[in-house]
Backbone as a ProteinNet text record, in pm:
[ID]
protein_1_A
[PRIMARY]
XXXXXXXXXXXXXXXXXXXXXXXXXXXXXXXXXXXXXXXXXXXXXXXXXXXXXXXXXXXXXXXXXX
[TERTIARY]
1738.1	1686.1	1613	1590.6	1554.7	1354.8	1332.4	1143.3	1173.2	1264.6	1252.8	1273.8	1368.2	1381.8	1315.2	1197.4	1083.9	1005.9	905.7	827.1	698.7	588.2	441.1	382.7	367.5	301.2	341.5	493	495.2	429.1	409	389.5	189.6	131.6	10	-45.3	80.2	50.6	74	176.2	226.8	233.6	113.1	45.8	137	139.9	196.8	349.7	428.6	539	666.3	766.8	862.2	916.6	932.7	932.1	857.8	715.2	614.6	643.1	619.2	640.3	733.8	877.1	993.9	958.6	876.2	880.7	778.7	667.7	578.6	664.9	757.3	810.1	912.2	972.8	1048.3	995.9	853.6	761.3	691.9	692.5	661.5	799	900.3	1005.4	1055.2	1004.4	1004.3	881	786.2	686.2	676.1	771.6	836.6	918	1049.9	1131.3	1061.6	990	910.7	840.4	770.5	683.6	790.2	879.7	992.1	1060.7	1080.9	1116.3	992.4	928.4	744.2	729.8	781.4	758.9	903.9	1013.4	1071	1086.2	993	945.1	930.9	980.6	860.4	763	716.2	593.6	622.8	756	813.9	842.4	894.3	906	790.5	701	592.3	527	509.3	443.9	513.8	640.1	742.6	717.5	623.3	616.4	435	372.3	232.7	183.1	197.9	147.3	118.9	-60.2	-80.8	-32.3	-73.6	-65.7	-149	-226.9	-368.8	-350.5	-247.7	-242.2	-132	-61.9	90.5	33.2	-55.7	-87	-153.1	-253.1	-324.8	-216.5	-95.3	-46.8	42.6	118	187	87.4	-22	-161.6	-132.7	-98.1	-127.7	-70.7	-125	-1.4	82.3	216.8	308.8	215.9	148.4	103.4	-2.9	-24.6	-116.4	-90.5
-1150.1	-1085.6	-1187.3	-1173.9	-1255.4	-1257.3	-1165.6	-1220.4	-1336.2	-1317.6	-1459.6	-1553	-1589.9	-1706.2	-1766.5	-1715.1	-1757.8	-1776.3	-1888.8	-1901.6	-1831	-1825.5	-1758.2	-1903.2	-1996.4	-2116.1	-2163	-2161.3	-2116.6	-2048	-1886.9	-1753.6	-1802.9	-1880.6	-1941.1	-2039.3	-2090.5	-2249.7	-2183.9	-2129.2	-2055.7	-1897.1	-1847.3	-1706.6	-1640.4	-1685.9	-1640.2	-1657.2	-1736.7	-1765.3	-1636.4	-1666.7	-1512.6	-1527.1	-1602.4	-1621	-1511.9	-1535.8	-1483.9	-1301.3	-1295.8	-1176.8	-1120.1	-1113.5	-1085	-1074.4	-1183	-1125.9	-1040.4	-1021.7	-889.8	-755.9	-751.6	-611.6	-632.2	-725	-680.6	-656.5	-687	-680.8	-487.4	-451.9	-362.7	-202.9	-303	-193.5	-181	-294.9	-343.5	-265.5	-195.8	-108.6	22.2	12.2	158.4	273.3	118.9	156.7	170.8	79.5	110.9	229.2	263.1	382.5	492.2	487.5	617.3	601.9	479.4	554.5	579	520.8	597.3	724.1	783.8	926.9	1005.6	987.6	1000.5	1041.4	922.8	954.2	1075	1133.5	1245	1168.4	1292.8	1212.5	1155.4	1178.6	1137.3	933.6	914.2	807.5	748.6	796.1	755.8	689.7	736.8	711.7	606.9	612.5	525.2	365.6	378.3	235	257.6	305.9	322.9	324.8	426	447.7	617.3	626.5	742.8	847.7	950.7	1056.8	1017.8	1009.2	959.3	815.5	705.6	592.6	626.5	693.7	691.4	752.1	871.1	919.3	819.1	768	661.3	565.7	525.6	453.7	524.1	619.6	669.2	730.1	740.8	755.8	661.2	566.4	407.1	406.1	350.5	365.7	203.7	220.6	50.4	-54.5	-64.3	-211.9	-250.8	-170.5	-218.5	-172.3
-786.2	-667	-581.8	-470.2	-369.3	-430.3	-446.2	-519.2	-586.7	-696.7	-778.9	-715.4	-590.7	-523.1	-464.5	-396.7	-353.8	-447.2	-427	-500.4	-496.5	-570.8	-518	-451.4	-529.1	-492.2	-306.2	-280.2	-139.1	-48.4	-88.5	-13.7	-35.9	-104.5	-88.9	12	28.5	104.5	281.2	260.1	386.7	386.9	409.6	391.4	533.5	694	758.5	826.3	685.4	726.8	708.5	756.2	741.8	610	499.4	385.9	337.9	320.8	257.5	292	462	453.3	418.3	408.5	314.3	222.9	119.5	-20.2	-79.5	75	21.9	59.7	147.4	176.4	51.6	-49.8	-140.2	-239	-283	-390.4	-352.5	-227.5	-193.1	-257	-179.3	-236.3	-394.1	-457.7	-591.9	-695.9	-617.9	-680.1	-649.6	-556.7	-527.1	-640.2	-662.4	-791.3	-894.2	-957.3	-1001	-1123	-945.4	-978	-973.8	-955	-916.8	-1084.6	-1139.7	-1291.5	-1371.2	-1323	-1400.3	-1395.1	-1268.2	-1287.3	-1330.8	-1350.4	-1408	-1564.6	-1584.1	-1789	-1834.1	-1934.9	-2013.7	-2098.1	-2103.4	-2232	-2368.6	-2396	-2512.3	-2511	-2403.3	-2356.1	-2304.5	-2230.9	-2201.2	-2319.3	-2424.9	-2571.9	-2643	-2598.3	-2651.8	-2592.7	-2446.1	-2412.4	-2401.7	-2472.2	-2468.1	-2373.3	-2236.2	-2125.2	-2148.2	-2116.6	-2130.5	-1988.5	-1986.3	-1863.9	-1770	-1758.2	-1709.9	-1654.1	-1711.7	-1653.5	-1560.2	-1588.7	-1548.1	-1383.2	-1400.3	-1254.4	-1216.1	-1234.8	-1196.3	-1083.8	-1190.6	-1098.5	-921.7	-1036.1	-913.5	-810	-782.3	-708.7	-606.8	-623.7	-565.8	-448.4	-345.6	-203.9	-258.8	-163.4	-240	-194.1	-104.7	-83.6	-188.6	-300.7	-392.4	-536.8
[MASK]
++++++++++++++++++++++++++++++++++++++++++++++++++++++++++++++++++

């Protein structure tokens, strides 16, 4: 995927280049997916990767930019 191709150490040096911003809107749509098979889980599976109820809302809570 194009996140891995960029580097972070780049998106540091050059905070306002179009690089950087690309790979926050794919890191954005990348916590999207995400959170969309997070909520997907039952609790059977949930337990299965040791994420409680309580974390799981926690996350899907989250707006994507964070």
């Amino acid at each position: 995927m194009l996140m891995n191709t960029l580097s972070a150490s780049y998106h540091r040096s050059n905070p306002g280049g179009v690089r950087h911003w690309l790979w926050i809107v794919c890191l954005w749509f990348a916590r999207t997916r995400q959170r969309q098979a997070l909520r997907a889980l039952d609790s059977r599976l949930l337990d299965d990767i040791g994420v409680t109820e309580e974390e799981r809302r926690e996350e899907l809570a989250k707006p994507f930019w964070r």
